[in-house]
C-alpha positions as CSV (number, residue, x, y, z in Angstrom):
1,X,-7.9,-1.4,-18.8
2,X,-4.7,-1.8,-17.0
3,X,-4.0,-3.6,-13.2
4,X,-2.3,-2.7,-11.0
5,X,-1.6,-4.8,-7.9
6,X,-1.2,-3.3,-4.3
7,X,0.2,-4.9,-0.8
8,X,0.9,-3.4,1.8
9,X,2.2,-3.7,5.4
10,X,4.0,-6.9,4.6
11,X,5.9,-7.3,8.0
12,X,8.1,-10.2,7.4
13,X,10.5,-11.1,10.3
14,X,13.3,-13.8,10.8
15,X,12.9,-17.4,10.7
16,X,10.4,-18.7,13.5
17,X,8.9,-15.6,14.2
18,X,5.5,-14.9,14.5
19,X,2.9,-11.2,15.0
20,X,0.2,-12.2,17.6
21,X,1.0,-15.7,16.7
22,X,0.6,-15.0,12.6
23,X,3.3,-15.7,10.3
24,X,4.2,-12.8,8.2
25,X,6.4,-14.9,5.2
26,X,3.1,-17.3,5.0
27,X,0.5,-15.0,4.8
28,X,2.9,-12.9,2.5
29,X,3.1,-16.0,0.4
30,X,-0.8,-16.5,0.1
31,X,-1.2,-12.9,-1.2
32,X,1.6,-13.1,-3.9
33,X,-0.1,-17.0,-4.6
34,X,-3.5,-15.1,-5.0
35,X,-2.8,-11.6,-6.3
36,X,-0.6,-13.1,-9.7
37,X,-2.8,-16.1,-9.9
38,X,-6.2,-14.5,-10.2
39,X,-4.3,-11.6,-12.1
40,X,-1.5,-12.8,-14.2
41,X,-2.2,-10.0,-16.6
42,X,-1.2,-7.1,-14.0
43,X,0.9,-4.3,-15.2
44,X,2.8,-3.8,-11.7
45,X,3.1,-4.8,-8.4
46,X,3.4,-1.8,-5.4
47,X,4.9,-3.1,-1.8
48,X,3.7,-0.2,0.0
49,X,6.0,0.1,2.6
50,X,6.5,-1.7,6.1
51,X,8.5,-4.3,4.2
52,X,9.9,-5.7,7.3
53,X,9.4,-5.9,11.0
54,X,12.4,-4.9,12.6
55,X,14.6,-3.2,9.5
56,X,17.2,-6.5,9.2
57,X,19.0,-7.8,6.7
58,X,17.5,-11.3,7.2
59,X,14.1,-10.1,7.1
60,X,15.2,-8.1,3.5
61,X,16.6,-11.5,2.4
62,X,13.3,-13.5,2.5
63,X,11.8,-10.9,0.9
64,X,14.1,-11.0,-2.2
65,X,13.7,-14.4,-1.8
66,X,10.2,-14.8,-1.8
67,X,10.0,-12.4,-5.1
68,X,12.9,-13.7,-6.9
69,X,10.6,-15.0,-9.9
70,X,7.7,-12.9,-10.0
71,X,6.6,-12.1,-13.6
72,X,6.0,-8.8,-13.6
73,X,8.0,-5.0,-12.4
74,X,7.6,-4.8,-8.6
75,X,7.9,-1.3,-6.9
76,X,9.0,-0.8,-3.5
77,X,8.1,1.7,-0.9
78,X,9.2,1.9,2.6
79,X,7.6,2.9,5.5
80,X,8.4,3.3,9.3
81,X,9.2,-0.4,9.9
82,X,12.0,-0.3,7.3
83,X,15.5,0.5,7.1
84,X,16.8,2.6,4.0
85,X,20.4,1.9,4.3
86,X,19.6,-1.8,4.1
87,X,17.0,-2.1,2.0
88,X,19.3,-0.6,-0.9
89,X,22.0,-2.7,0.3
90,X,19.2,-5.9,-0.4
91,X,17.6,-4.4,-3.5
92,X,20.2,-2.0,-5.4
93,X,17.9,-2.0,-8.5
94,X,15.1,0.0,-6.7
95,X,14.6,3.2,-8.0
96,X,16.4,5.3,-5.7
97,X,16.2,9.6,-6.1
98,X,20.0,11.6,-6.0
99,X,19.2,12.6,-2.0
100,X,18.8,8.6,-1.9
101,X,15.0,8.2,-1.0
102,X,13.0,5.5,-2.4
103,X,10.4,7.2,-4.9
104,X,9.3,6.2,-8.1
105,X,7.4,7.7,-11.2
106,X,5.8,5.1,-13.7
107,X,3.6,6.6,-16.7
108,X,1.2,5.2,-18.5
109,X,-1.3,6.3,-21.2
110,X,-3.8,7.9,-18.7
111,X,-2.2,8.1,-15.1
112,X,1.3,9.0,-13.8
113,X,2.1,6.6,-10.6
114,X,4.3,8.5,-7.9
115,X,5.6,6.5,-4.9
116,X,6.9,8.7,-1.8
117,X,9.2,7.7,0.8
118,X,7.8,8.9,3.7
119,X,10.0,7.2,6.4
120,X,11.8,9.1,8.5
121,X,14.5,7.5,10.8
122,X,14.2,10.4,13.7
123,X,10.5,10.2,13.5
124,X,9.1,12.3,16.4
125,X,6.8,10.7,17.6
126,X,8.4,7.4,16.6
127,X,6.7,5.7,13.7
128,X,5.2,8.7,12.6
129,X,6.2,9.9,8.9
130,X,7.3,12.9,6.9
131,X,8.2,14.3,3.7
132,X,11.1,16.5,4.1
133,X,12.1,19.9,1.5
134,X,13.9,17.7,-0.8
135,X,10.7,15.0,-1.4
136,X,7.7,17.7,-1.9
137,X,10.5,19.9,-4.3
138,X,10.6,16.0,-6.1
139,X,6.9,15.8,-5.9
140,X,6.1,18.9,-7.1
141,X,8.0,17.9,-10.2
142,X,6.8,14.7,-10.6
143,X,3.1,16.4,-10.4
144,X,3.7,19.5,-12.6
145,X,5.4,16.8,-15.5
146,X,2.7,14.2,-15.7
147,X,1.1,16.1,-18.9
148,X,-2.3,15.7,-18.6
149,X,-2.1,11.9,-16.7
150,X,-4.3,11.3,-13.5
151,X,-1.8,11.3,-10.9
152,X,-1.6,7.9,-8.4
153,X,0.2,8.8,-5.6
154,X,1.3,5.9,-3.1
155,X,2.5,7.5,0.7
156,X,2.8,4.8,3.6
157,X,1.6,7.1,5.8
158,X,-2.0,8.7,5.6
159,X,-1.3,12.4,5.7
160,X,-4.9,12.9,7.4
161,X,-6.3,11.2,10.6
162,X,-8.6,8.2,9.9
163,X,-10.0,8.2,13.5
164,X,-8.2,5.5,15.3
165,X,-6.5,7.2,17.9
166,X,-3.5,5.0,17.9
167,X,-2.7,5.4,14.3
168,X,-4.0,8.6,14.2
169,X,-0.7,10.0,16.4
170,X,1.8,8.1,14.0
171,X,0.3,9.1,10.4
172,X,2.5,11.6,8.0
173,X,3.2,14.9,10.6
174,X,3.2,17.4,7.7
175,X,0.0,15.9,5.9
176,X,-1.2,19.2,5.2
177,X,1.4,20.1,2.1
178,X,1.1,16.6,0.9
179,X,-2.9,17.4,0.3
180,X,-2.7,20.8,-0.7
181,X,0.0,19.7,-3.2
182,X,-2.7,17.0,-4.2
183,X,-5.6,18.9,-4.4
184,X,-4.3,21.1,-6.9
185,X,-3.9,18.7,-9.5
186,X,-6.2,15.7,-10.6
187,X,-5.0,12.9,-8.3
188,X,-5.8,9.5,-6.2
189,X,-4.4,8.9,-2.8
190,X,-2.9,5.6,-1.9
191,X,-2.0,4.6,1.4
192,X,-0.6,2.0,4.0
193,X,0.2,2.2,7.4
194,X,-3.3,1.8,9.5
195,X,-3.5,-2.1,8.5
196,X,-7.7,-1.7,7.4
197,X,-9.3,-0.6,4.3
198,X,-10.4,2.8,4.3
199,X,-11.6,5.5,2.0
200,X,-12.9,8.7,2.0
201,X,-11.8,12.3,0.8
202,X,-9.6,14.4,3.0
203,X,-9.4,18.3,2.2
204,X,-11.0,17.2,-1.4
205,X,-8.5,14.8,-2.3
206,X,-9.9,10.7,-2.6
207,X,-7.8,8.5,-0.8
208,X,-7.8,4.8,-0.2
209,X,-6.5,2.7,2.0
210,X,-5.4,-1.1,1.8
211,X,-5.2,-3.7,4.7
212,X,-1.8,-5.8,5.8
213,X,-0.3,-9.1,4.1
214,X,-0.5,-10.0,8.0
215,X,-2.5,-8.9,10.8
216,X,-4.8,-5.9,11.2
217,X,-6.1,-3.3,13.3
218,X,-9.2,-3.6,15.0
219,X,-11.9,-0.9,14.4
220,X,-11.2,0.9,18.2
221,X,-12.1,4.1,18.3
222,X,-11.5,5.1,21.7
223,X,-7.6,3.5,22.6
224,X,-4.7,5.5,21.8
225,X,-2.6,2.4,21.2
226,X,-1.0,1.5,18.0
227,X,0.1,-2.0,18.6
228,X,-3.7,-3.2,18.8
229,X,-4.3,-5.9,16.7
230,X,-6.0,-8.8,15.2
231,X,-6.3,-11.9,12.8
232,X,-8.7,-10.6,10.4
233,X,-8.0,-12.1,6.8
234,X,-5.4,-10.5,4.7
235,X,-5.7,-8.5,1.8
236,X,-4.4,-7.3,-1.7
237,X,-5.4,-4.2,-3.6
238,X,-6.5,-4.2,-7.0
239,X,-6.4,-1.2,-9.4
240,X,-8.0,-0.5,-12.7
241,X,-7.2,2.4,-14.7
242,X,-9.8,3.0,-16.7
243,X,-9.8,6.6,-18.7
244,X,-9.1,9.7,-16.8
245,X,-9.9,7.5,-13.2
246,X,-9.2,4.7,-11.1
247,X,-11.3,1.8,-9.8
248,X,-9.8,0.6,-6.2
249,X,-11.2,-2.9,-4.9
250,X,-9.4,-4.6,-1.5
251,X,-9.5,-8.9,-2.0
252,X,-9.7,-11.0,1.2
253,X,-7.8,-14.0,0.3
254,X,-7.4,-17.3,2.2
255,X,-11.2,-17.6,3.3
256,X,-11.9,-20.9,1.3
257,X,-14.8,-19.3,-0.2
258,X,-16.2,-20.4,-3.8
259,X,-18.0,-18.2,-5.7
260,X,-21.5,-19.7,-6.7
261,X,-24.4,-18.3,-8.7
262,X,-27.5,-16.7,-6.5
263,X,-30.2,-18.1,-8.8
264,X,-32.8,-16.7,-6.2
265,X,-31.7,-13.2,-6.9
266,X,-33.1,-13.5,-10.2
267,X,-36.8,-12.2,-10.7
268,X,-39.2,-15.2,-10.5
269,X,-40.2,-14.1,-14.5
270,X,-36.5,-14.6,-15.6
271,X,-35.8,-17.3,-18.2
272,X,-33.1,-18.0,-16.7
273,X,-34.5,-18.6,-13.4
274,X,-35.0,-22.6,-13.3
């Protein structure tokens, strides 16, 4: 079955700078080191959006840096962190649509994958997203050609609340036609954004959600603040397309954890229990 490899909420920033004392290009560096080494035989690679901190062209740099030899086709996203005008300015080979938003389609023998853009630089309220006229008429086509494929379709921002009150206030501000649209056809939810692994099924469509390269958001479900955060391990997403669906797991990495066999979990009557 085919991999496919998922990271999200990357946050790098300029040289010397940390989040809640966590450095974003390290971390970032210990998910690539994990992700390709314990799957060199991935298909792809999805950023997810929230590539950078602050939007700069020094923070897009390390970045392009930091990828310049990975072995296999990496897709970008961008989410309300980012900065479109310098992003494609750092990475003119991204696939880019004619009304210049940063959306993808990639088939495959089962499943079509669609990437949205769903920043949105006069986001009211700020770091909220949307997907304007010209990006549901794109994914409406990109749905209505997929020809039988499962669809996987990657948004930074949930387009449903998740019940953190912070993030909640700040997800996708037209959600509502990005599920209907998805409810219609056979399709997977991906998003970014909320920094904690989360799934469920919003207005009958599955969606998961990944954790951050970085920090995280604690599980408060009473604050209304966004910023809230903590330095829970990172994370990358791993996808397996099997026939007509899609396994999703989330990977802690950088716990120093071996795996080992459990010989007591095997019954007492089991030859191989010695």
């Amino acid at each position: 079955m085919d991999k496919i490899l998922v990271l999200t909420d990357l946050h790098l920033r300029g040289a010397g700078k940390t989040i809640i004392g966590l450095d974003p290009t390290a971390r970032l560096q210990q998910a690539l080191d994990a992700a390709l080494g314990d799957h060199p035989d991935a298909r792809a690679l999805i950023l997810m959006g929230d590539l950078t901190h602050s939007g700069r062209a020094e923070e897009y740099d390390k970045l392009r840096d930091l990828l310049h030899d990975c072995p296999i086709p990496v897709t970008y996203m961008l989410g309300n962190h980012d900065q479109r005008t310098r992003f494609c300015a750092a990475f003119p080979e991204a696939t880019v649509t004619p009304q210049g938003h940063v959306q993808r389609i990639i088939d495959l023998a089962h499943h079509r994958i669609i990437t949205l853009d769903t920043h949105d630089a006069a986001a009211n309220p700020a770091h909220s997203g949307r997907l304007c006229a010209g990006r549901l008429a794109w994914l409406d086509a990109a749905l209505a050609g997929a020809g039988g494929r499962m669809a996987l379709v990657f948004a930074h921002h949930p387009p449903h609340p998740v019940g953190l009150p912070g993030m909640d206030a700040i997800a996708l501000v037209n959600g509502d036609e990005l599920l209907d649209r998805l409810r219609a056809a056979p399709a997977h939810l991906f998003c970014g954004h909320v920094h904690r692994t989360i799934s469920g099924q919003a207005r009958g469509v599955a969606f998961t959600m990944f954790k951050s390269t970085c920090h995280q958001a604690p599980l408060d479900l009473l604050r209304p603040d966004s910023t809230l955060s903590i330095d829970e391990p990172a994370a990358y997403g791993l996808l397996l397309l099997t026939k007509g669906g899609v396994i999703a797991h989330s990977e802690d990495i950088a716990l120093g954890l071996t795996p080992r066999s459990d010989l007591d979990a095997l019954p007492e009557d089991d030859p191989q229990a010695i």
